[in-house]
N, CA, C and O atoms as a Tripos MOL2 file, in Angstrom:
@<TRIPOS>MOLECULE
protein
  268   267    67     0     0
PROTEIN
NO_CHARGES

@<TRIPOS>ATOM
      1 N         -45.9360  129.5040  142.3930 N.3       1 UNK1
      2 CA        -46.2630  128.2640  141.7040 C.3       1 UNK1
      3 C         -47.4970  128.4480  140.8300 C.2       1 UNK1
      4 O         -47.4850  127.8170  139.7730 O.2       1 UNK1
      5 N         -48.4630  129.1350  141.0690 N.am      2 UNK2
      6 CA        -49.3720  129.2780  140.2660 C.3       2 UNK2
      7 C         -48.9970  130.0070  138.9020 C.2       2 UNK2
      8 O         -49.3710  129.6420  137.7870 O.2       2 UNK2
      9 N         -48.2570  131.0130  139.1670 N.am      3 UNK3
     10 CA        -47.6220  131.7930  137.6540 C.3       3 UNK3
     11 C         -47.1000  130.5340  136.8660 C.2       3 UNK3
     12 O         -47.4520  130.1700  135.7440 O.2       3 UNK3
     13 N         -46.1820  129.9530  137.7050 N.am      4 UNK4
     14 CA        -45.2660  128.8240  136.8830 C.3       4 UNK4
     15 C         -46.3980  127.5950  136.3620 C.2       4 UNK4
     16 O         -46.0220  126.6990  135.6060 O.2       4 UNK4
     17 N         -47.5800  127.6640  136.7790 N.am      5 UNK5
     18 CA        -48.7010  126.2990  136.3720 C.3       5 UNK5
     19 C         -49.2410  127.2790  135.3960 C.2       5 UNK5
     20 O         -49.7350  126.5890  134.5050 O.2       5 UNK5
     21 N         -49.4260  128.7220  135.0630 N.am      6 UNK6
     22 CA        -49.9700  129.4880  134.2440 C.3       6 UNK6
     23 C         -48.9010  129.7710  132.7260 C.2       6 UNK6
     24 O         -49.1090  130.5690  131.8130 O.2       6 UNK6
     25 N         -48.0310  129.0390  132.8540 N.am      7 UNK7
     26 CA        -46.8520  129.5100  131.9150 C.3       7 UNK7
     27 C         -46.3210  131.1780  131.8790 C.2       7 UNK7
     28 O         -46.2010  131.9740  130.9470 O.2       7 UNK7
     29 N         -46.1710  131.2420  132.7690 N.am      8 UNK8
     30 CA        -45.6070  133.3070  132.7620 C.3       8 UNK8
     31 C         -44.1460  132.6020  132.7500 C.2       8 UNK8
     32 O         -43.8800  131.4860  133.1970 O.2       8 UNK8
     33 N         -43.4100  133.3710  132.2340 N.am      9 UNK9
     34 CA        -42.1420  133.7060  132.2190 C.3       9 UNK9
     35 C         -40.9390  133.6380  133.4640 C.2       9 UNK9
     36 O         -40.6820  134.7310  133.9690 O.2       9 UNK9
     37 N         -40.4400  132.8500  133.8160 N.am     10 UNK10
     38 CA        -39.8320  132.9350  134.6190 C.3      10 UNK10
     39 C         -39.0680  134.2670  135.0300 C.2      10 UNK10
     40 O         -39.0640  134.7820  136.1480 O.2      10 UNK10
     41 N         -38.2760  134.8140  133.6210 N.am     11 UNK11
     42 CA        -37.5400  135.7160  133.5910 C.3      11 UNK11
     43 C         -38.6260  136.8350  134.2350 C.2      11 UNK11
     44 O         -38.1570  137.7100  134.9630 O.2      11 UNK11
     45 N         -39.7020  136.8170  134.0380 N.am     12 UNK12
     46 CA        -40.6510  138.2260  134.6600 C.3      12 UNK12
     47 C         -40.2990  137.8960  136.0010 C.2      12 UNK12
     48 O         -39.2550  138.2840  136.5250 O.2      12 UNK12
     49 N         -40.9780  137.3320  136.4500 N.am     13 UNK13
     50 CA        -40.9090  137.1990  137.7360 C.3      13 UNK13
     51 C         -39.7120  137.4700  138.7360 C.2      13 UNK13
     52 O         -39.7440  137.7990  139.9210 O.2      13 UNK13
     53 N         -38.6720  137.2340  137.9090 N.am     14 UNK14
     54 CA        -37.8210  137.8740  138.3610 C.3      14 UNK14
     55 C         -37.1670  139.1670  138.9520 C.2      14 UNK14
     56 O         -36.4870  139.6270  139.8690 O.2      14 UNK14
     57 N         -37.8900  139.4530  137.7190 N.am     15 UNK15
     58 CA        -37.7740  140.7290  137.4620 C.3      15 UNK15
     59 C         -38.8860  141.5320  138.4930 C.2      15 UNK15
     60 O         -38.5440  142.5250  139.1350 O.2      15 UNK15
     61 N         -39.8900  141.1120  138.5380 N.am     16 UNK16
     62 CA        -40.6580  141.6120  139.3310 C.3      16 UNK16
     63 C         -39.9790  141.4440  140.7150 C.2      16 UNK16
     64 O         -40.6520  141.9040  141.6370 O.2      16 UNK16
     65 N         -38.8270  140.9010  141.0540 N.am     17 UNK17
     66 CA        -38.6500  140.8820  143.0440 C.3      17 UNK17
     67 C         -37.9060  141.9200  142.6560 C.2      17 UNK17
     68 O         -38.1680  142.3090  143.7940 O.2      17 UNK17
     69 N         -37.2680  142.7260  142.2100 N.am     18 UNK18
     70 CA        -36.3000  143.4960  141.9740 C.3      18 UNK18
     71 C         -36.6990  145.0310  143.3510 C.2      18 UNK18
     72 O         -36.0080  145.6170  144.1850 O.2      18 UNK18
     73 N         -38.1110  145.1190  142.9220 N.am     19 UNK19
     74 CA        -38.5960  145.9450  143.6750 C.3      19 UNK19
     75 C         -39.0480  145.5220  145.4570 C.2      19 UNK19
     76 O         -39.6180  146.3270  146.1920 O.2      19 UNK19
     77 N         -38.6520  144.1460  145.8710 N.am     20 UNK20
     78 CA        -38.8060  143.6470  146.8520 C.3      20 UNK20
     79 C         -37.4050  144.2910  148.1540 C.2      20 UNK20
     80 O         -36.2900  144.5400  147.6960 O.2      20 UNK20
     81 N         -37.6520  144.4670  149.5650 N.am     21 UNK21
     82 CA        -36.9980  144.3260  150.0210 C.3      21 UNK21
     83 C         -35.6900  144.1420  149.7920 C.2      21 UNK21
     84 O         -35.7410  144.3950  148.5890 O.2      21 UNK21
     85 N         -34.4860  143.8880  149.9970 N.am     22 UNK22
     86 CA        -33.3270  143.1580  150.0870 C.3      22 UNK22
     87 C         -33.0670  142.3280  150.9310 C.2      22 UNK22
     88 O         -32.2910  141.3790  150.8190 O.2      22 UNK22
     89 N         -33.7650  142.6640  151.9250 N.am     23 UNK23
     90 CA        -33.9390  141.0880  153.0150 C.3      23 UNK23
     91 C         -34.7300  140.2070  152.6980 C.2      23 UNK23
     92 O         -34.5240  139.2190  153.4030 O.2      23 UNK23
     93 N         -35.5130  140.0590  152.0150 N.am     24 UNK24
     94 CA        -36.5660  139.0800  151.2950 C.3      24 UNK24
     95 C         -36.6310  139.0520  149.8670 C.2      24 UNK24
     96 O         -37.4200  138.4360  149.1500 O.2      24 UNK24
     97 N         -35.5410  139.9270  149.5130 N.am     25 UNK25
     98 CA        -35.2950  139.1350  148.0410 C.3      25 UNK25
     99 C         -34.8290  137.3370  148.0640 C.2      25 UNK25
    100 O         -35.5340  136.3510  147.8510 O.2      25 UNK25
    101 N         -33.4130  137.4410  148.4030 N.am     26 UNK26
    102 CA        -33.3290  136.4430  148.2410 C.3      26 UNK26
    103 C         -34.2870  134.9940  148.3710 C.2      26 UNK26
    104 O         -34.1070  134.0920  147.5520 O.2      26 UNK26
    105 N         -35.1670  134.8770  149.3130 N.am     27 UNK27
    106 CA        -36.1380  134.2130  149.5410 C.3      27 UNK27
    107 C         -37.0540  133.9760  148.1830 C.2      27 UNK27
    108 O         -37.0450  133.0270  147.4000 O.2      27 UNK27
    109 N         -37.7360  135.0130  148.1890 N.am     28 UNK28
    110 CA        -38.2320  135.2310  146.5700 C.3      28 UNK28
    111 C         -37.6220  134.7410  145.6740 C.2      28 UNK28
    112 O         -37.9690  133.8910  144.8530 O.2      28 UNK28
    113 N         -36.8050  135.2020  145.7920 N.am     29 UNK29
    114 CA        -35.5370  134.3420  144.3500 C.3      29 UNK29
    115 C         -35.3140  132.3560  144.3890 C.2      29 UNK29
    116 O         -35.4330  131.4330  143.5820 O.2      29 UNK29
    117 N         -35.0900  132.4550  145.2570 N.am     30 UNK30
    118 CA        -35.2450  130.6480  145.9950 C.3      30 UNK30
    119 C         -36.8300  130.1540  145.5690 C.2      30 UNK30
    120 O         -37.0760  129.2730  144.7450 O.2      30 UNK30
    121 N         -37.7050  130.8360  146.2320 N.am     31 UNK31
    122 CA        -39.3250  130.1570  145.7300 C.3      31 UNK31
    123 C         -39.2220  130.3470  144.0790 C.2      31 UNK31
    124 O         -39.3280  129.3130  143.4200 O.2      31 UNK31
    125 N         -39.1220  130.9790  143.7200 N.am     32 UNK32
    126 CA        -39.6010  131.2330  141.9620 C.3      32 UNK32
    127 C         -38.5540  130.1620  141.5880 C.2      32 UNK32
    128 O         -39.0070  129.3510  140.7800 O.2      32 UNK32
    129 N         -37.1190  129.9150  142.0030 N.am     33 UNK33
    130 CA        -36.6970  128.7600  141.1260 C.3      33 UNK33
    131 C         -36.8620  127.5170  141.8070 C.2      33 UNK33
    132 O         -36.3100  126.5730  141.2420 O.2      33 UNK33
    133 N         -37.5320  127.2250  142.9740 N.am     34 UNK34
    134 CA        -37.8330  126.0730  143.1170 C.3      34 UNK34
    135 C         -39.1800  125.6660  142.6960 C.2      34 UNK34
    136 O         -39.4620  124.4680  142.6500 O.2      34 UNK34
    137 N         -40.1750  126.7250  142.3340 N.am     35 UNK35
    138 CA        -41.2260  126.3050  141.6320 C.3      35 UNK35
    139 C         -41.1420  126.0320  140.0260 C.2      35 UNK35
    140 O         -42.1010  125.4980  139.4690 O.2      35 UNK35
    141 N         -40.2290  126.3260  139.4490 N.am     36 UNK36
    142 CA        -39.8940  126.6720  138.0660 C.3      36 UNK36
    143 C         -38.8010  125.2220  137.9770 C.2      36 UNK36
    144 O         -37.9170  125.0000  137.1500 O.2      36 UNK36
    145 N         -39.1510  124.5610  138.8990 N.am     37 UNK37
    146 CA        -38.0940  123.0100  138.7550 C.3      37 UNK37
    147 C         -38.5630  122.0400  138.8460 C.2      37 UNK37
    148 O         -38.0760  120.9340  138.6130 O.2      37 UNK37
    149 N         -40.0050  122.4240  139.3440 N.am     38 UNK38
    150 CA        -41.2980  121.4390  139.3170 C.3      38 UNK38
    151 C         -42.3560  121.3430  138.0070 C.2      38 UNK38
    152 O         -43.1970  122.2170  137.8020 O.2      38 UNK38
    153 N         -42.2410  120.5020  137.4000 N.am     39 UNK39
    154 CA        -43.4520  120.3720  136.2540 C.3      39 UNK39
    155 C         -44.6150  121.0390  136.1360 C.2      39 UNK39
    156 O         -45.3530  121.2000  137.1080 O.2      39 UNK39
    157 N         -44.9020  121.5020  134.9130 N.am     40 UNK40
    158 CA        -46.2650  122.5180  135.0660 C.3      40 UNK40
    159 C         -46.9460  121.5240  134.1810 C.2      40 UNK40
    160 O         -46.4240  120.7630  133.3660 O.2      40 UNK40
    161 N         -48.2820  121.6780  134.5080 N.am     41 UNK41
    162 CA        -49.3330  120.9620  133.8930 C.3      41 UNK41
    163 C         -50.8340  121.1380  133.1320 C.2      41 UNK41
    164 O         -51.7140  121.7700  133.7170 O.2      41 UNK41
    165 N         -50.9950  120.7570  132.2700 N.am     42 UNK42
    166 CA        -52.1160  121.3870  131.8330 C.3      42 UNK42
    167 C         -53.5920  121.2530  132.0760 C.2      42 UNK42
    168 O         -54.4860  121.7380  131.3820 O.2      42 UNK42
    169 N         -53.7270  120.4790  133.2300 N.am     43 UNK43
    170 CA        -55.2230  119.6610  133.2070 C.3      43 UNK43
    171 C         -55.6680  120.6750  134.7860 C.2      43 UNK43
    172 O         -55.9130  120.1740  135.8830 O.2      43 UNK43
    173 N         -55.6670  121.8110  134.5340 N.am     44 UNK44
    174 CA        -56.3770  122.2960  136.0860 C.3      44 UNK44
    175 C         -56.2850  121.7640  137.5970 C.2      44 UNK44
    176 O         -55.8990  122.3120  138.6290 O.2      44 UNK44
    177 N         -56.7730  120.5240  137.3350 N.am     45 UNK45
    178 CA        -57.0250  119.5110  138.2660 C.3      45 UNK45
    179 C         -55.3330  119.3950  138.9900 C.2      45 UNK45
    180 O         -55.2120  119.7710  140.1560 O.2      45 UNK45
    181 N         -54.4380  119.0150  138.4490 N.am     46 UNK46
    182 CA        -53.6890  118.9160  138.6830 C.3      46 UNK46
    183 C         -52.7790  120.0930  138.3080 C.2      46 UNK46
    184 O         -51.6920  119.6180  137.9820 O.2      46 UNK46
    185 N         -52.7700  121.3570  138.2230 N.am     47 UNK47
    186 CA        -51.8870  122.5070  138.2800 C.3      47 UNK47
    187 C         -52.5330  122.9770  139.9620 C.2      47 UNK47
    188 O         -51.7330  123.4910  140.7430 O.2      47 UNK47
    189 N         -53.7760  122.7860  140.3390 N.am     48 UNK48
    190 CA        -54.1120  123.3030  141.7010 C.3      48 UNK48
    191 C         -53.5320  122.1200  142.9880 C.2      48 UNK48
    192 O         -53.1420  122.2860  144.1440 O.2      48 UNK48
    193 N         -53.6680  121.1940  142.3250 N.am     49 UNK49
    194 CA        -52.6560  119.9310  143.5890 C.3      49 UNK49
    195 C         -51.2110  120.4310  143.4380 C.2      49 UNK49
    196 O         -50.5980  120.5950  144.4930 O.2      49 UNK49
    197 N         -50.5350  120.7130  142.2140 N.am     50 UNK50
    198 CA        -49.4440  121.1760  142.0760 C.3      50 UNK50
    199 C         -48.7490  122.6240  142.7440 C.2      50 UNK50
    200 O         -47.5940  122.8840  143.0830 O.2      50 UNK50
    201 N         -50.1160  123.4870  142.7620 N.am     51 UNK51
    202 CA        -49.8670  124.7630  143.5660 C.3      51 UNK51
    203 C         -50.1300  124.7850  145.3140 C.2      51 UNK51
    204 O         -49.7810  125.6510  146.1160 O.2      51 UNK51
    205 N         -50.7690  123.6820  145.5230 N.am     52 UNK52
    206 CA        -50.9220  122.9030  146.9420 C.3      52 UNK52
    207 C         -50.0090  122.2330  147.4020 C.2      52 UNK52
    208 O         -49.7830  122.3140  148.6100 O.2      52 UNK52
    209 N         -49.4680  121.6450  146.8310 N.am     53 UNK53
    210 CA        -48.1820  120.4820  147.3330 C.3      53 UNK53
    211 C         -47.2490  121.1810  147.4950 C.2      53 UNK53
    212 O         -46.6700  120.8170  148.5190 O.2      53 UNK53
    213 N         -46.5470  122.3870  146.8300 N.am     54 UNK54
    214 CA        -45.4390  123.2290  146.5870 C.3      54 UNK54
    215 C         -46.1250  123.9940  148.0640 C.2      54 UNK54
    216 O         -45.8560  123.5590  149.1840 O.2      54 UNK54
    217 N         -46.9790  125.1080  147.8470 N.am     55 UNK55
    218 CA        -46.6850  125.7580  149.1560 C.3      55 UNK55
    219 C         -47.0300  124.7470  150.8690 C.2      55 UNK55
    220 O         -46.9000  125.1350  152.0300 O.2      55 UNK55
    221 N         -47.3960  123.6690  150.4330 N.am     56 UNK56
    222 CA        -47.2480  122.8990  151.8470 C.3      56 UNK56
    223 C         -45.9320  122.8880  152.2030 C.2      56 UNK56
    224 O         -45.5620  123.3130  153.2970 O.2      56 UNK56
    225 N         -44.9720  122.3110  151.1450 N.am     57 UNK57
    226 CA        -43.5850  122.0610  151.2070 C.3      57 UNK57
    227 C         -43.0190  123.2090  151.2820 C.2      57 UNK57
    228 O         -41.8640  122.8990  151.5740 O.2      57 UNK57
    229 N         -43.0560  124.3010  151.2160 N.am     58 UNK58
    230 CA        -42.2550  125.5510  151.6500 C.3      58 UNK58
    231 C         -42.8760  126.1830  152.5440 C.2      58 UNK58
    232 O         -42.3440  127.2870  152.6590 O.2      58 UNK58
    233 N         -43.8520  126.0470  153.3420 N.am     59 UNK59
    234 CA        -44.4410  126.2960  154.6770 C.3      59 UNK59
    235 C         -43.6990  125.3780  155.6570 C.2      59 UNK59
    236 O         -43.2870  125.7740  156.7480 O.2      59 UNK59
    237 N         -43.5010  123.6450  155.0230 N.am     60 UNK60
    238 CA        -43.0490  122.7560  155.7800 C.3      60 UNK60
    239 C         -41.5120  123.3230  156.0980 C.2      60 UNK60
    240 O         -41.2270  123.5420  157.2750 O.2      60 UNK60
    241 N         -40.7680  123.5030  155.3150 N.am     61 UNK61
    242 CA        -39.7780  123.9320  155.6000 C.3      61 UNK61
    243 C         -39.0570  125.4580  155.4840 C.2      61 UNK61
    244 O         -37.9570  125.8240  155.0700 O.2      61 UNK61
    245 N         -40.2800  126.2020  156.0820 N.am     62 UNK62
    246 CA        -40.1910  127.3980  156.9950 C.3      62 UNK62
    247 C         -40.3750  127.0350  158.1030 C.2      62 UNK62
    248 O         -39.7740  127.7190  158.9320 O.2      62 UNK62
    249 N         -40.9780  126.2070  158.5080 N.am     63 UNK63
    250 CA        -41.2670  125.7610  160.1600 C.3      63 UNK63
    251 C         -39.9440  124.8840  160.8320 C.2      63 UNK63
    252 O         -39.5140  124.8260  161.9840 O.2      63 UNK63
    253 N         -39.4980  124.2120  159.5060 N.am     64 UNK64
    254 CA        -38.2770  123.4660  160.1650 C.3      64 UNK64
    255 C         -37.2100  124.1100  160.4130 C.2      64 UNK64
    256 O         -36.4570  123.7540  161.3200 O.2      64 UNK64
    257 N         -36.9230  125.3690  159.4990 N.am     65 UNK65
    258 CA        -36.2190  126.0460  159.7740 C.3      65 UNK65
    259 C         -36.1830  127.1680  160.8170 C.2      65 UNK65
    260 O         -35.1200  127.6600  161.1960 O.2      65 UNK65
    261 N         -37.3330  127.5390  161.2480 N.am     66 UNK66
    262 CA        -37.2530  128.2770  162.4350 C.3      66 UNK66
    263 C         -37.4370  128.0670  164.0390 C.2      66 UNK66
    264 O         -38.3550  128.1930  164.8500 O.2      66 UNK66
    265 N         -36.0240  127.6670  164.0570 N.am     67 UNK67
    266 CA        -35.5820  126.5080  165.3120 C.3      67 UNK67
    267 C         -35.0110  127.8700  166.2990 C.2      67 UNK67
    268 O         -34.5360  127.6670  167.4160 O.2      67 UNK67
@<TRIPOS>BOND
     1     1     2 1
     2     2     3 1
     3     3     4 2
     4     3     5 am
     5     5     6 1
     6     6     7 1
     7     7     8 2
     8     7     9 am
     9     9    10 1
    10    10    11 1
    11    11    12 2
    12    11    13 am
    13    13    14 1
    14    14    15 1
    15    15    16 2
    16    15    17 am
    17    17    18 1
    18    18    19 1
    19    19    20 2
    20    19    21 am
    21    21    22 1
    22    22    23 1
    23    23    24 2
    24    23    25 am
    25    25    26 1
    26    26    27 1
    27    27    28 2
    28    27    29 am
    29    29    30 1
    30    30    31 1
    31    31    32 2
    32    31    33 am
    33    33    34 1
    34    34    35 1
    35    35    36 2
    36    35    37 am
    37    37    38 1
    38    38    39 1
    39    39    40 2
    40    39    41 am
    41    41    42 1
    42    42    43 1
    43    43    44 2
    44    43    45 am
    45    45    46 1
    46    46    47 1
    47    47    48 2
    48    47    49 am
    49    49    50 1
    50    50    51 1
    51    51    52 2
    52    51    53 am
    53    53    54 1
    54    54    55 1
    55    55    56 2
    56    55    57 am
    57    57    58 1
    58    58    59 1
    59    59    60 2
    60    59    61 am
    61    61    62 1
    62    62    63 1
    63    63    64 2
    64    63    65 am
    65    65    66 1
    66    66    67 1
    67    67    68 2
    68    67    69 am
    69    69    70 1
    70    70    71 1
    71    71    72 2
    72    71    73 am
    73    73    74 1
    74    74    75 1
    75    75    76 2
    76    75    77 am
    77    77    78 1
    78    78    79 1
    79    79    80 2
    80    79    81 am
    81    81    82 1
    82    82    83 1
    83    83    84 2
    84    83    85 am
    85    85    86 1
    86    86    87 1
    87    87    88 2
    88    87    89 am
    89    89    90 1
    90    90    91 1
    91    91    92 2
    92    91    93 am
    93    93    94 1
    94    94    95 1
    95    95    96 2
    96    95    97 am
    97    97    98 1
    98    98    99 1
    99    99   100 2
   100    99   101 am
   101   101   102 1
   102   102   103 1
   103   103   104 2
   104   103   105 am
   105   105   106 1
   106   106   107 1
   107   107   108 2
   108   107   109 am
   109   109   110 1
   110   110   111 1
   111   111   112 2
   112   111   113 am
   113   113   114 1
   114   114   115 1
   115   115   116 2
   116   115   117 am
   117   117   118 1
   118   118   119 1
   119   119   120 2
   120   119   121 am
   121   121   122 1
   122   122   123 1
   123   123   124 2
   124   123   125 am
   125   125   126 1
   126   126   127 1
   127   127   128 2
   128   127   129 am
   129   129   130 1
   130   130   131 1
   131   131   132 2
   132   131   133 am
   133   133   134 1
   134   134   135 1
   135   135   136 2
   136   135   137 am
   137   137   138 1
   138   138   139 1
   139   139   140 2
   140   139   141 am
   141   141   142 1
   142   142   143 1
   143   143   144 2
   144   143   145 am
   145   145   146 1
   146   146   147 1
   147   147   148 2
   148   147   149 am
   149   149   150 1
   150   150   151 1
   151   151   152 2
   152   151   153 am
   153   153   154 1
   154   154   155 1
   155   155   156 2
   156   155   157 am
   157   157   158 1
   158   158   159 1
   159   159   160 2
   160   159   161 am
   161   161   162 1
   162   162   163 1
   163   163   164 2
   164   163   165 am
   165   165   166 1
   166   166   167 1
   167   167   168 2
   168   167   169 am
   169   169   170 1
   170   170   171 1
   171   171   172 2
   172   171   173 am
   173   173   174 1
   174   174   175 1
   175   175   176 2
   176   175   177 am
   177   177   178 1
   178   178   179 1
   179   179   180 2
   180   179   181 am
   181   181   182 1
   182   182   183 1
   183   183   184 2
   184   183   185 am
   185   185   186 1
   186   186   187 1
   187   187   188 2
   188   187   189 am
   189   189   190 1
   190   190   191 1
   191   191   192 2
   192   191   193 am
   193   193   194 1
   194   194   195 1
   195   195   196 2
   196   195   197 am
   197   197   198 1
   198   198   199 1
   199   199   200 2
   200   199   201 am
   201   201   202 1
   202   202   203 1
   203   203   204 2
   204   203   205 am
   205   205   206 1
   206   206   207 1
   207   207   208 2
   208   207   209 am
   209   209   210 1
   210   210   211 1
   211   211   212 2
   212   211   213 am
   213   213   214 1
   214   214   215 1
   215   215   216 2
   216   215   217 am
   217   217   218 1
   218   218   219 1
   219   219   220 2
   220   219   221 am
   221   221   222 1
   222   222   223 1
   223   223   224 2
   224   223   225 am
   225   225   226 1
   226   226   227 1
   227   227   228 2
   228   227   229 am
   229   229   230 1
   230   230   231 1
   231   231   232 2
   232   231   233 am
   233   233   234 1
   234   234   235 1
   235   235   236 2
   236   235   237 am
   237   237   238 1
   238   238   239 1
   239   239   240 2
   240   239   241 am
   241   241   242 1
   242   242   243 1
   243   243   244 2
   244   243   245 am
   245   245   246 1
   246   246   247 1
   247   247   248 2
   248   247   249 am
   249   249   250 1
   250   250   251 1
   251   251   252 2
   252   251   253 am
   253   253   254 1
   254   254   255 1
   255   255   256 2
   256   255   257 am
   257   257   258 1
   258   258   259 1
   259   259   260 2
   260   259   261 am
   261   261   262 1
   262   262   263 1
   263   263   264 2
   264   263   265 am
   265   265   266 1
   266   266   267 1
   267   267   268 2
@<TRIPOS>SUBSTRUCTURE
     1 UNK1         2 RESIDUE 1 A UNK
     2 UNK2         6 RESIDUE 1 A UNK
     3 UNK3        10 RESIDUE 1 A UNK
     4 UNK4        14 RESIDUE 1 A UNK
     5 UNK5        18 RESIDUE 1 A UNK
     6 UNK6        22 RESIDUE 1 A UNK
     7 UNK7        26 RESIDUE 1 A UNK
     8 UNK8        30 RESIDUE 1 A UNK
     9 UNK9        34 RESIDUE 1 A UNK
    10 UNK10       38 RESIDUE 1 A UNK
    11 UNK11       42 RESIDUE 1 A UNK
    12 UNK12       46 RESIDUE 1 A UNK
    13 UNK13       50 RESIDUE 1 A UNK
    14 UNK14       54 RESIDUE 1 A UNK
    15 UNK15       58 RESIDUE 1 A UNK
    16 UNK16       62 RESIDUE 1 A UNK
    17 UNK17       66 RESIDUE 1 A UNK
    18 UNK18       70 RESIDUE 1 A UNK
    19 UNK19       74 RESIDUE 1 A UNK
    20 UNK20       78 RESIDUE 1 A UNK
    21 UNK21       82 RESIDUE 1 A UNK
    22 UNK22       86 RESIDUE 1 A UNK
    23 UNK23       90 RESIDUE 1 A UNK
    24 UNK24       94 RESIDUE 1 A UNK
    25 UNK25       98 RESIDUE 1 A UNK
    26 UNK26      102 RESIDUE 1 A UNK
    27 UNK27      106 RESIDUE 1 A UNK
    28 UNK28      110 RESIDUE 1 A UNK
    29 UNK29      114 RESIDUE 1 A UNK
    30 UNK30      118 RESIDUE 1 A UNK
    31 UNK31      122 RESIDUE 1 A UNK
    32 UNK32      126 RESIDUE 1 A UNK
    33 UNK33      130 RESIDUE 1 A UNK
    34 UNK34      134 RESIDUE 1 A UNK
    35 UNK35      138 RESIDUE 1 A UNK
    36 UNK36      142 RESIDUE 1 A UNK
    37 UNK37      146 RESIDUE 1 A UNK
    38 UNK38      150 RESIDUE 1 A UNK
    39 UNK39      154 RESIDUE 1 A UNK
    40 UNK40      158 RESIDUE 1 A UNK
    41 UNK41      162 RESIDUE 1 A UNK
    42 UNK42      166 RESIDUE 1 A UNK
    43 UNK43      170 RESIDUE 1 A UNK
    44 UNK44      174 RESIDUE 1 A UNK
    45 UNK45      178 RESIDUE 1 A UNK
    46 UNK46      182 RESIDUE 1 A UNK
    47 UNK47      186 RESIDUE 1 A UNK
    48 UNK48      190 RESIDUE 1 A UNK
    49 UNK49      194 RESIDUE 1 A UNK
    50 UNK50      198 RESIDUE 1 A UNK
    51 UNK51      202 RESIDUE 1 A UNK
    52 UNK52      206 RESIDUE 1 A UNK
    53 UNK53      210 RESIDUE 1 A UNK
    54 UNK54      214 RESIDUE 1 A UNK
    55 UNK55      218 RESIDUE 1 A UNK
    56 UNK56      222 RESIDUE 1 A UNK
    57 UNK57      226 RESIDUE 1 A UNK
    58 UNK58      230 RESIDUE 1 A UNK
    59 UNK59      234 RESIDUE 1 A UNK
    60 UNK60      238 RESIDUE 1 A UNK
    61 UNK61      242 RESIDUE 1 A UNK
    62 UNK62      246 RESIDUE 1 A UNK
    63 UNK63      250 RESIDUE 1 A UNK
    64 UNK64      254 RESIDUE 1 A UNK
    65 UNK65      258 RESIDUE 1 A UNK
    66 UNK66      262 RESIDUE 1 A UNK
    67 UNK67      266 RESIDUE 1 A UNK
């Protein structure tokens, strides 16, 4: 989320899991497009609440999911 509040390229990032695992690609692949579906913003202030709220919510539901 911070790349995506920085305007980088989605397509990089992509590109960058390539070299990840194969068991944790996919994961990777899921975070980069669920951050890239959330609004990026230009006022600081709110790109760091924006990079806060996102990984609460995918911490939140890593925990729900590991039942």
């Amino acid at each position: 989320m911070t790349k995506r509040q920085a305007d980088f390229p989605m397509s990089t990032l992509m590109q960058s899991i390539d070299g990840v695992d194969e068991a944790t690609r996919p994961l990777a692949r899921l975070l980069i497009i669920m951050a890239y579906q959330k609004p990026d913003f230009s006022v600081e202030e709110n790109q760091q609440e924006a990079v806060a709220e996102f990984r609460n919510q995918a911490e939140l539901s890593c925990y729900q999911n590991k039942r």
